[in-house]
C-alpha positions in Angstrom: 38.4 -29.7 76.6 36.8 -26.5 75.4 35.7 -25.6 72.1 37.6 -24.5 69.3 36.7 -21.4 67.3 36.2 -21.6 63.3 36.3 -18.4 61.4 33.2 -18.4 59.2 34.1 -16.9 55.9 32.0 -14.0 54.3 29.7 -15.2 51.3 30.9 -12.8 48.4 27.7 -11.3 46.8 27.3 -12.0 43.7 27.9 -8.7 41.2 25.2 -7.7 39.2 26.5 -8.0 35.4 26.8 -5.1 33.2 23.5 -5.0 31.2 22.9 -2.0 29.5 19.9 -1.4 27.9 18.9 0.5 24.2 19.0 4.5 26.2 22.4 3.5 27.6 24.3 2.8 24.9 22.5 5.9 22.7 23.3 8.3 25.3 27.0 7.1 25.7 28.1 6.9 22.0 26.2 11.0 21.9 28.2 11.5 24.6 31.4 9.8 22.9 30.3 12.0 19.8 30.0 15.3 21.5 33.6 14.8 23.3 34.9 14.5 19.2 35.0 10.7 19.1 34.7 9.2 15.6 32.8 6.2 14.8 33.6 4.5 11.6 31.7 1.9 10.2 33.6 -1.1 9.0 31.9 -3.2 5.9 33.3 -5.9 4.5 33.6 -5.8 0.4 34.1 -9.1 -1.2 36.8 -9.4 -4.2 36.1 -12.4 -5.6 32.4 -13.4 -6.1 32.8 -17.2 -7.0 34.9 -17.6 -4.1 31.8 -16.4 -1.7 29.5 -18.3 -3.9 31.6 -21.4 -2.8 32.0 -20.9 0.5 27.9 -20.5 0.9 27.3 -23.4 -0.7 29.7 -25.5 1.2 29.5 -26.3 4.7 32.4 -25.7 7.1 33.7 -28.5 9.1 32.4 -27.4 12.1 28.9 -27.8 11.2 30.1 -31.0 9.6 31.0 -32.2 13.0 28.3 -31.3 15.2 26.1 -32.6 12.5 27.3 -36.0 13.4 28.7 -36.6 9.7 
């Protein structure tokens, strides 16, 4: 008999990822400025210093594990 028909399917390109470089991001957050955005800068103040002084000295169990111990 004759010969059937297949539907080829389309190869999807591939999207280039978003990769923006250093004069991107400057010009977007003067942009985001000059529109009245706010940027606040978030840092981290520690209450208790012998509780960070433990933690650095301690490993967490995580690296623990991967360490193979």
């Amino acid at each position: 008999m004759g010969r059937t028909l297949t539907q080829k399917s389309k190869k999807r390109k591939k999207s280039k990822g978003f990769n923006p470089n250093r004069e991107y991001l400057d010009g977007a957050v003067q942009d985001y400025l000059k529109r009245g955005g706010k940027i606040t800068k978030l840092v981290e103040i520690p209450d208790d210093a012998e509780l960070i002084g433990k933690f650095k000295e301690s490993r967490p169990p995580a690296d623990d594990f991967l360490m193979g111990n």
